[in-house]
MARKE-747074 format. One record per residue (C-alpha): x, y, z. Coordinates in nm, 2 decimals, padded with zeros to 4 digits, m for minus. Layout:
// residues N
@u->X | v->Y | w->Z $
...
This chain:
// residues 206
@u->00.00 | v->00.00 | w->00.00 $
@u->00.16 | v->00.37 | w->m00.10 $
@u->00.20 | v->00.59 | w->00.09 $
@u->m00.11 | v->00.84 | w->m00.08 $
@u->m00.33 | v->00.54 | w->m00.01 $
@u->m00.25 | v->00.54 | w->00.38 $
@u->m00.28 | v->00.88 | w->00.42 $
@u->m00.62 | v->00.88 | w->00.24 $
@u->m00.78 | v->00.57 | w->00.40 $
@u->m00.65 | v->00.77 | w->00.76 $
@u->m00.80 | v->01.07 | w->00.62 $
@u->m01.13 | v->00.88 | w->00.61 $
@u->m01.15 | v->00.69 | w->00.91 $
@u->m01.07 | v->01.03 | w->01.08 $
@u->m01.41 | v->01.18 | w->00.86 $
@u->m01.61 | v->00.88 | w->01.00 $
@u->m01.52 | v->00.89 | w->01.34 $
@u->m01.54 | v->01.27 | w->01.26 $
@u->m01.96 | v->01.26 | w->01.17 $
@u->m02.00 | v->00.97 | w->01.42 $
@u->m01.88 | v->01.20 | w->01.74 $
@u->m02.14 | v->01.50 | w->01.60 $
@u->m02.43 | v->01.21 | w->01.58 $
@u->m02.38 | v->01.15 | w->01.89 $
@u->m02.32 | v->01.51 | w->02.05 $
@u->m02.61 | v->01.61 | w->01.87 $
@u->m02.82 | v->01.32 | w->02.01 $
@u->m02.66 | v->01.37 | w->02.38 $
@u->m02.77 | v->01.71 | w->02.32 $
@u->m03.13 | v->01.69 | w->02.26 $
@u->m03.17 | v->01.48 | w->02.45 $
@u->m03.02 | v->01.66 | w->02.72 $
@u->m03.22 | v->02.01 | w->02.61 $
@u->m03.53 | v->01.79 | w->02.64 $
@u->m03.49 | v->01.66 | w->02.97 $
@u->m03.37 | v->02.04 | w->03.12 $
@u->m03.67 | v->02.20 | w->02.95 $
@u->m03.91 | v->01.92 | w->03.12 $
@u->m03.76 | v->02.00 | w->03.48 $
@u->m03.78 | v->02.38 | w->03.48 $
@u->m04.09 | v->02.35 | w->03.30 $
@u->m04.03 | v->02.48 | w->02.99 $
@u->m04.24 | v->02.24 | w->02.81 $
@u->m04.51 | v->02.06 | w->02.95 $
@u->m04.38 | v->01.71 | w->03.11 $
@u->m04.79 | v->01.62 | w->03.13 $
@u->m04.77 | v->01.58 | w->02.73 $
@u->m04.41 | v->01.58 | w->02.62 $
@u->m04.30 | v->01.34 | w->02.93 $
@u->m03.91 | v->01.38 | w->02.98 $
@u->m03.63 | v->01.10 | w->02.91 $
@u->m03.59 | v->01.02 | w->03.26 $
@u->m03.96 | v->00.89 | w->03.28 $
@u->m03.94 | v->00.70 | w->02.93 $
@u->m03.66 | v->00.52 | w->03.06 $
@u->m03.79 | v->00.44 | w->03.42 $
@u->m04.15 | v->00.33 | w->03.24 $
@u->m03.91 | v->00.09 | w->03.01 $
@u->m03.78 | v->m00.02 | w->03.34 $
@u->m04.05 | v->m00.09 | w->03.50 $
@u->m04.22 | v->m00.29 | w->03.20 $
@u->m03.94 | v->m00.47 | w->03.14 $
@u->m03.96 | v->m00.60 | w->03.53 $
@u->m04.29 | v->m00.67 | w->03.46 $
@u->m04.25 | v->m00.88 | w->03.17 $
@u->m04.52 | v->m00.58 | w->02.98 $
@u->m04.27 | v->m00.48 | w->02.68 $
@u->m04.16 | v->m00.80 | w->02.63 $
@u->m04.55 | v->m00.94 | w->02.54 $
@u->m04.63 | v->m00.68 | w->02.36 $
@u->m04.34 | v->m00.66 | w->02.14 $
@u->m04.38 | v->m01.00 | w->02.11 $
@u->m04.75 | v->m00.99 | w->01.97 $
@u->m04.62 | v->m00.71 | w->01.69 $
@u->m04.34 | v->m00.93 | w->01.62 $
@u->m04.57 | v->m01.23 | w->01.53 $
@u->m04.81 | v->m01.03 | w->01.38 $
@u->m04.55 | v->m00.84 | w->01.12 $
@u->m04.37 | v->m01.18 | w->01.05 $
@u->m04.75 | v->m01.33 | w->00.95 $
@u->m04.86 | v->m01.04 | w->00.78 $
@u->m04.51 | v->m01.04 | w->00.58 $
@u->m04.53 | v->m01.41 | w->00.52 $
@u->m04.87 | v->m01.33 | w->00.36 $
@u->m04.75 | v->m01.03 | w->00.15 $
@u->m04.43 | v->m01.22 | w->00.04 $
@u->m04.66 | v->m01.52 | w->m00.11 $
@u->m04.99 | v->m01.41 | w->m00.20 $
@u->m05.07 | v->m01.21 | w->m00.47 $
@u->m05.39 | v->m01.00 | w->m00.42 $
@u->m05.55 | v->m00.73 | w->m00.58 $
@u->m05.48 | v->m00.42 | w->m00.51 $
@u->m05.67 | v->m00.22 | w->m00.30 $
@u->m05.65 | v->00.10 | w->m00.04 $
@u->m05.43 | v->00.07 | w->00.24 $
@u->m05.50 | v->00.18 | w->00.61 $
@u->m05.81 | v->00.31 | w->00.50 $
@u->m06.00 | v->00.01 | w->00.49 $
@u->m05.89 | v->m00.13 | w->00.85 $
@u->m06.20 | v->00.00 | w->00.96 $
@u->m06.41 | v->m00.22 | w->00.70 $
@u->m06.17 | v->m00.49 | w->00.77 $
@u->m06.28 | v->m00.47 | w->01.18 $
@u->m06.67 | v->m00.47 | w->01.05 $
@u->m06.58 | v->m00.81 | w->00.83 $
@u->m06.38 | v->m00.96 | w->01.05 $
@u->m06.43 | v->m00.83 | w->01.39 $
@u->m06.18 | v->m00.68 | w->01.62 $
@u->m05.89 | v->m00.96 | w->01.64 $
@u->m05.57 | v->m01.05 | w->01.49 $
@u->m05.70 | v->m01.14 | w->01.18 $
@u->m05.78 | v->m00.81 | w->01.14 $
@u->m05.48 | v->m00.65 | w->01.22 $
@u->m05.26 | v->m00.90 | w->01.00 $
@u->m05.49 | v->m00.86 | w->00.68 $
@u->m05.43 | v->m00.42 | w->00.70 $
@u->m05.08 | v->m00.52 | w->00.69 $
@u->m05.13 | v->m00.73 | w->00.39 $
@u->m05.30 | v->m00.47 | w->00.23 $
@u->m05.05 | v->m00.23 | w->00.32 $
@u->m04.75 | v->m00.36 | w->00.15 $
@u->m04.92 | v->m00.62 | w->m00.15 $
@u->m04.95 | v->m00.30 | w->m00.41 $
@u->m04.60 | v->m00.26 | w->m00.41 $
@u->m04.52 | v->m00.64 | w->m00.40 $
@u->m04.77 | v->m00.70 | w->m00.67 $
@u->m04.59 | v->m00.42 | w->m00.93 $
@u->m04.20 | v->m00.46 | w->m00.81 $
@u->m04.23 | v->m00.84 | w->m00.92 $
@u->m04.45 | v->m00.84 | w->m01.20 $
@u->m04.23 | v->m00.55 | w->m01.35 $
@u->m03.91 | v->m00.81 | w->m01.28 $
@u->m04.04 | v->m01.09 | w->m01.43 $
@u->m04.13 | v->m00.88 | w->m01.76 $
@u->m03.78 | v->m00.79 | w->m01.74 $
@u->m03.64 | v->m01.12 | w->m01.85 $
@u->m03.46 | v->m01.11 | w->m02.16 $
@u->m03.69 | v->m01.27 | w->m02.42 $
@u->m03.40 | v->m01.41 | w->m02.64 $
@u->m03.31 | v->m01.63 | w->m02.33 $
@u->m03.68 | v->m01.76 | w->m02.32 $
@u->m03.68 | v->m01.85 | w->m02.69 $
@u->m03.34 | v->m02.03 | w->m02.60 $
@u->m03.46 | v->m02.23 | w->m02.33 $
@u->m03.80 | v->m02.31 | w->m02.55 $
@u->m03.55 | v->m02.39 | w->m02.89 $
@u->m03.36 | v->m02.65 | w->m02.64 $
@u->m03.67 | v->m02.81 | w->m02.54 $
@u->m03.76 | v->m02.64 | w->m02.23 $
@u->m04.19 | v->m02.57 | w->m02.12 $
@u->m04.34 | v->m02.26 | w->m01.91 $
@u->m04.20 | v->m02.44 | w->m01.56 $
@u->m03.86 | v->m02.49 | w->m01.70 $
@u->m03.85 | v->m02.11 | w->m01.80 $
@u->m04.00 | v->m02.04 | w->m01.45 $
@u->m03.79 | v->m02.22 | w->m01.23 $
@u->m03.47 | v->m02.18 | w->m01.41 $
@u->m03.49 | v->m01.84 | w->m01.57 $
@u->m03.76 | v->m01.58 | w->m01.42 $
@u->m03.70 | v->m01.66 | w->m01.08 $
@u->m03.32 | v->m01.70 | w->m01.10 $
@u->m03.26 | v->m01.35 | w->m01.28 $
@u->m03.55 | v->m01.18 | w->m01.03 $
@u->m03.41 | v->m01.30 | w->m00.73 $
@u->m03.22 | v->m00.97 | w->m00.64 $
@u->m03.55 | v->m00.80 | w->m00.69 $
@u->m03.78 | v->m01.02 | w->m00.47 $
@u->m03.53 | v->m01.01 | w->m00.23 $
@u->m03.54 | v->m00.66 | w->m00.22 $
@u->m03.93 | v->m00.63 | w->m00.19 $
@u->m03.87 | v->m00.88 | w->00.07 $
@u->m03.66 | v->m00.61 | w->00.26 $
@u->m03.92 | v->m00.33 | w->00.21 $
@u->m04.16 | v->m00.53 | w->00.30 $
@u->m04.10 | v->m00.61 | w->00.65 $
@u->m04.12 | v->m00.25 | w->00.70 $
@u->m04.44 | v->m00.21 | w->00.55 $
@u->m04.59 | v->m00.51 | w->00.70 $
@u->m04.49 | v->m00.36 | w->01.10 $
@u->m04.67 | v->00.01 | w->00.95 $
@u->m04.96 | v->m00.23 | w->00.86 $
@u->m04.95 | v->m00.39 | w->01.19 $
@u->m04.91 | v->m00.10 | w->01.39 $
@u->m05.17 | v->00.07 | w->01.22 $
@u->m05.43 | v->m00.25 | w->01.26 $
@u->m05.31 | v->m00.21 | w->01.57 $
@u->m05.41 | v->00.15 | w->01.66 $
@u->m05.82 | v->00.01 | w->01.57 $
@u->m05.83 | v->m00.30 | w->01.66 $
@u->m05.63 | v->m00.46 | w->01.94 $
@u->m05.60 | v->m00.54 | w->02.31 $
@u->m05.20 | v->m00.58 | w->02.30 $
@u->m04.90 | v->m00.51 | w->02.08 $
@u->m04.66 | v->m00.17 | w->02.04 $
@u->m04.98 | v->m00.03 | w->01.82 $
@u->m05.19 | v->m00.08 | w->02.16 $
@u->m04.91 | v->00.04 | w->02.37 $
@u->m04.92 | v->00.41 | w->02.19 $
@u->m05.25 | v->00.43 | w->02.16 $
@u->m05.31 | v->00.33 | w->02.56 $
@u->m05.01 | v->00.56 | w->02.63 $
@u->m05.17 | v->00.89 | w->02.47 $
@u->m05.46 | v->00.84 | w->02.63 $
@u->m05.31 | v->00.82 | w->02.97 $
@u->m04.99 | v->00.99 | w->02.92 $
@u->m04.79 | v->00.75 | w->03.06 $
């Protein structure tokens, strides 16, 4: 390695570190200014709370075992609801505005919350991979049909092969889109879950 090339990669680690440090000032910082503002009642603890009693409710629910259930209901219900988006291919249709049809049809339970998610993210699913699979070169399916190959073989062994970056990356998006989904199902129609846990917490200010 020359010389040049240390210096530069030194020059960049110092840069890193650099940006890293003002992250965390900046965080350190705010929340610093927040919890200063809350105790000489510059702000309004009642709605804005203060870090000190975020972290001492986290406490206390994770004594109690709370935050671990309820996290644990969102996590099942995003990895279902992703599951679903990831393999069925539905029609598309509005998003979190239906959630309250979706309680009238199927009542306020899981099922409810796990279909919004679905409907959240299956738009996107449905365009990202039909616009991949149109994207196969269409010389490489008149090989594989010259050599002797059917619609499966140009399936298995072409579409999905040369898609595979692009479902993996809807895959990626939507695990995001399927905890909005859940969160949002969530906020309507549930008794536990992080969606629950807001919702309970605005209206008591915890």
């Amino acid at each position: 390695m020359s010389e040049m090339q240390e210096k530069y990669i030194k020059s960049f680690k110092r840069q890193r570190y650099k940006v890293l440090f003002f992250r965390i000032l900046i965080f350190v910082v705010y929340i610093s200014a927040w919890e200063v503002s809350t105790h000489y009642k510059i702000i309004d603890s009642f709605i804005f709370s203060s870090p000190s009693r975020v972290t001492m409710t986290f406490i206390n629910m994770c004594k109690n075992g709370q935050i671990f259930y309820h996290i644990g209901i969102t996590l099942m219900e995003t990895l279902v609801s992703f599951s679903l988006v990831t393999l069925i291919m539905l029609n598309s249709l509005p998003k979190s505005a239906l959630a309250p049809i979706f309680i009238v049809w199927l009542g306020s339970n899981t099922r409810t919350i796990i279909v919004t998610a679905v409907s959240v993210a299956v738009f996107g699913t449905i365009i990202s991979i039909y616009t991949s699979f149109n994207g196969v070169d269409t010389e490489k399916v008149k090989l594989v049909l010259t050599l002797g190959g059917n619609r499966k073989d140009i399936m298995i062994k072409l579409i999905l092969p040369s898609s595979l970056p692009m479902i993996i990356s809807t895959m990626k998006v939507n695990i995001g889109l399927s905890l909005v989904g859940v969160v949002i199902g969530e906020f309507l129609a549930a008794k536990a879950g992080l969606g629950y846990l807001i919702i309970y917490g605005s209206q008591v200010f915890m």
